[in-house]
C-alpha positions in Angstrom: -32.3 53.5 16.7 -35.4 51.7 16.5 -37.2 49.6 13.1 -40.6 50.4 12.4 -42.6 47.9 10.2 -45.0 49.2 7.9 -47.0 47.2 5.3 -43.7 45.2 4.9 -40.9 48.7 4.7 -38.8 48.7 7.4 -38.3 52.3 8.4 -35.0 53.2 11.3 -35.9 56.1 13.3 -35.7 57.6 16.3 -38.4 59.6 18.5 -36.6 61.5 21.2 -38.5 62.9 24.1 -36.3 66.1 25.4 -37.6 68.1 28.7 -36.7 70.8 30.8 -37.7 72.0 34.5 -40.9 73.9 32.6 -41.4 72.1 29.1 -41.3 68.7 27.0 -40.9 68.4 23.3 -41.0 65.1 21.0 -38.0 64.8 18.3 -39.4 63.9 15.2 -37.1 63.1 12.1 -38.5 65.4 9.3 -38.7 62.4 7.6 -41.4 61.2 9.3 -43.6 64.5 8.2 -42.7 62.9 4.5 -43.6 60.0 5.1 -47.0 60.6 6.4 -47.5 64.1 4.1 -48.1 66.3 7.3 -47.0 70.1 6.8 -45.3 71.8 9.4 -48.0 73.7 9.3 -49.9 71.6 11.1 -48.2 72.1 14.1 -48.4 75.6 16.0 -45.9 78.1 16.3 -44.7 76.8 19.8 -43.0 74.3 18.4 -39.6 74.3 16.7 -38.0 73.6 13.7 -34.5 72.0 13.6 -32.2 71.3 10.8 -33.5 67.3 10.3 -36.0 67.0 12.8 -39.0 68.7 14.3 -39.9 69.1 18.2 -43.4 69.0 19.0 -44.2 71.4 22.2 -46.1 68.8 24.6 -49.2 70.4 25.2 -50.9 70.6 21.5 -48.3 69.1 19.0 -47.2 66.4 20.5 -50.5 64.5 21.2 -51.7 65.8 17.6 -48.4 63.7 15.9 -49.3 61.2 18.7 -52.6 60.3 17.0 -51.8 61.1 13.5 -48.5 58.2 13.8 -51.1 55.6 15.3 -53.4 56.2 12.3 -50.8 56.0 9.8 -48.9 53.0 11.6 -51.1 51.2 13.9 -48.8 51.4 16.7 -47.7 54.0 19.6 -44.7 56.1 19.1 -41.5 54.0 20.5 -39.8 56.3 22.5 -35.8 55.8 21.7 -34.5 57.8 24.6 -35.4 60.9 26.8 -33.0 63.4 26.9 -33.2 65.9 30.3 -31.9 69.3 29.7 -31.8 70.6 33.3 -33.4 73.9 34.1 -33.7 75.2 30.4 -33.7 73.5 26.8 -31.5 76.7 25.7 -31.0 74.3 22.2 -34.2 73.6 21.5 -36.2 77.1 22.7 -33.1 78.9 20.5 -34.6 76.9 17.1 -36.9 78.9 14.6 -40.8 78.3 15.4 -42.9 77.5 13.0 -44.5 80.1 11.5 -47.9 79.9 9.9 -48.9 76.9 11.9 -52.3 76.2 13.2 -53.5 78.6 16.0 -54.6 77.5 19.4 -57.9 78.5 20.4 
């Protein structure tokens, strides 16, 4: 668990980076959507939607959170831990996607 400082709030989080032989996804704490008032449906539907956190597919998600968290905070995300899932992320590809998300195009 990590402290982020903003404008004098102290905030604990943690930003998980999980991959698999194929794929890479960023753990977000749906708190961190609240925070910054970003709807899930501004991320596409490749990314998934757990119980208390989001994961953020790598290729469009991931570097659209990246940008949006250095605006909000002024600093890069802090990577906690990585978490490698061997040959297939069964537990995060199983999750609902997000449906009604941005398209790709």
């Amino acid at each position: 668990m990590i402290l982020i400082e903003i404008d004098g709030d102290e905030y604990p989080t943690e930003f998980v980076l999980h991959y698999d032989a194929k794929h890479s996804w960023l753990e977000v704490p749906l708190l961190w959507l609240y925070i910054m008032a970003i709807d899930v449906k501004e991320f596409t539907k490749f990314s998934h939607l757990g119980e208390h956190s989001v994961f953020l597919e790598e290729d469009v998600d991931f570097g659209y959170f990246m940008v949006r968290f250095k605006d909000f905070s002024g600093q890069e995300i802090p990577l906690s831990s990585e978490v490698n899932h061997g040959q297939t992320a069964d537990s995060i590809r199983e999750l609902p996607q997000i449906e009604g998300g941005r398209s790709i195009h």
